[in-house]
C-alpha positions in Angstrom: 38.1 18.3 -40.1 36.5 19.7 -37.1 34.1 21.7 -39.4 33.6 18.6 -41.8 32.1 16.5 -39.1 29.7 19.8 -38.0 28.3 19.8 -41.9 28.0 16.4 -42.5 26.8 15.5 -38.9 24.2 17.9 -37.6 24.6 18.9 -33.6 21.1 17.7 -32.8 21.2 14.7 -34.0 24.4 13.4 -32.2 22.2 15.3 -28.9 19.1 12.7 -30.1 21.2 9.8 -30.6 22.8 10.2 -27.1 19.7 11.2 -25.3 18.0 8.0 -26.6 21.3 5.8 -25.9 21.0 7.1 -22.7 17.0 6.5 -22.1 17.4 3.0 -23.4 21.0 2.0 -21.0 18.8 2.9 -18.0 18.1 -0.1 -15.9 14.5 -0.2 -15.5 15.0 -0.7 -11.5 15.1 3.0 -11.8 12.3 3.9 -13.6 10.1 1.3 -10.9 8.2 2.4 -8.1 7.5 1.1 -4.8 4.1 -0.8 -5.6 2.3 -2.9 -2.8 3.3 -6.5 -3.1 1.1 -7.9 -0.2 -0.4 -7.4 3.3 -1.1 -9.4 6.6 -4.3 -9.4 6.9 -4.7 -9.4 3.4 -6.3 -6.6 1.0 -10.5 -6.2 1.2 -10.3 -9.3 3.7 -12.6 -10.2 6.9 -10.8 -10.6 10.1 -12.4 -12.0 13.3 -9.5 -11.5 15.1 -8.3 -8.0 15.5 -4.5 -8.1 14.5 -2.0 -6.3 16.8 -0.8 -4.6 13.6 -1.3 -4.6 9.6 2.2 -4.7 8.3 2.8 -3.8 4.1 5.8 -5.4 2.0 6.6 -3.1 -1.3 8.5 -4.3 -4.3 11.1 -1.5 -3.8 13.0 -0.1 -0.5 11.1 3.0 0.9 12.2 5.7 2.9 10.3 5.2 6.7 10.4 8.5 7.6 8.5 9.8 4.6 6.2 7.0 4.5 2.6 6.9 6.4 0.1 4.1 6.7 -3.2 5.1 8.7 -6.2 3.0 9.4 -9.9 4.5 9.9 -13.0 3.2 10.7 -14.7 3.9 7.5 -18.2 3.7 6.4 -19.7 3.1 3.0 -22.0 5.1 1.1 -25.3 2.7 0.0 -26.0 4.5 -3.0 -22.5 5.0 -4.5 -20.4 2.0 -2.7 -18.3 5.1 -1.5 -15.9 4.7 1.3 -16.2 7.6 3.6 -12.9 7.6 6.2 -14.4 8.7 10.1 -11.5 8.8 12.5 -8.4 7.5 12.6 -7.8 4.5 15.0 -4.5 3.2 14.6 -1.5 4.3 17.1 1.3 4.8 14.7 4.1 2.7 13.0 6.2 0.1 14.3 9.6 0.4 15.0 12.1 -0.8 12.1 15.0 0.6 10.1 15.0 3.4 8.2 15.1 2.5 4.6 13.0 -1.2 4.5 10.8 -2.9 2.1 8.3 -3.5 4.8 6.2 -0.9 7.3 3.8 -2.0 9.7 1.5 0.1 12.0 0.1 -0.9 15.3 -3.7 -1.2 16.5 -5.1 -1.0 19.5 -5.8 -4.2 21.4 -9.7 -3.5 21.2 -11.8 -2.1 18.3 -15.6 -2.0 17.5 -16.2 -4.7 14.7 -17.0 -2.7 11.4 -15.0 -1.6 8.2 -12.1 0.2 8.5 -9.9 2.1 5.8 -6.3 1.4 5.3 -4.4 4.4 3.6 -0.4 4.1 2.4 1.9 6.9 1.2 5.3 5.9 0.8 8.4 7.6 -1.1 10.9 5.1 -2.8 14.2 5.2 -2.4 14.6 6.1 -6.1 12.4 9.4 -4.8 8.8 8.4 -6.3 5.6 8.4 -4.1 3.3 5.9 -4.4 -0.1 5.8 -2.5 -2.8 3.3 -2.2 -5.8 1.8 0.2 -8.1 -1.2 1.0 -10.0 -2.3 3.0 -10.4 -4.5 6.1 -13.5 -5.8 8.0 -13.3 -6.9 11.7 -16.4 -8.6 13.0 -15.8 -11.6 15.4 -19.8 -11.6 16.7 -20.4 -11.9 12.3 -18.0 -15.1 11.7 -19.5 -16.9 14.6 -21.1 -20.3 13.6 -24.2 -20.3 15.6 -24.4 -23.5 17.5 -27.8 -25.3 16.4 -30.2 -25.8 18.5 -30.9 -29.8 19.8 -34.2 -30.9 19.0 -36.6 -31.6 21.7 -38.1 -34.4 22.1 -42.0 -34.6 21.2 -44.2 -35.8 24.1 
């Protein structure tokens, strides 16, 4: 019987049919990876107040001690809309556990108003790496309402 089922059932296709049994029972959870779900301050925004950190939340847990985010100051090229990263300003993550959904890193308490580059590498749990990067503009002297002037009297 054992040579029955060979001829009438070929070897490679009971290897497809379980190979694509098996692709399609895999929960997609698996198959994710760790994808930015927001940021505080948020993504390409304008600050006039220098946060005391930029902290990231992902959509899957991430492994802290194989995950990065840096900020630079940045500049961008007129003629292509380039960002150009100068050097690096921020002074390292924040303290947390080691497998999270979140990361933060820390900024100095003072920084020149300008644009600045945030960068993220992060490895999932599930063993993918995921990078990314936006933006963020500090300039308190540029949100500043200026005060208007009273009008003087005519003699």
């Amino acid at each position: 019987m054992h040579s029955l089922f060979r001829s009438v059932v070929p070897v490679s296709a009971v290897l497809w049919l379980v190979g694509t049994s098996l692709i399609l029972l895999i929960p997609a959870f698996l198959l994710a990876h760790a994808t930015l779900l927001r940021a505080a301050p948020a993504v390409d925004t304008h600050v006039s107040h220098l946060p005391r950190e930029i902290r990231l939340w992902f959509s899957e847990s991430i492994e802290r001690r194989f995950s990065r985010i840096t900020v630079h100051r940045a500049t961008r090229d007129g003629a292509t809309g380039d960002l150009h990263p100068q050097e690096r300003v921020d002074t390292g993550l924040s303290a947390g556990p080691q497998v999270t959904q979140e990361l933060a890193v820390m900024l100095p308490e003072t920084l020149p108003s300008g644009l600045y580059l945030v960068q993220w590498k992060v490895l999932s749990i599930d063993s993918h790496r995921t990078t990314g990067s936006f933006t963020l503009t500090y300039g308190p002297q540029a949100w500043v309402t200026p005060k208007a002037e009273k009008a003087k009297p005519t003699p």
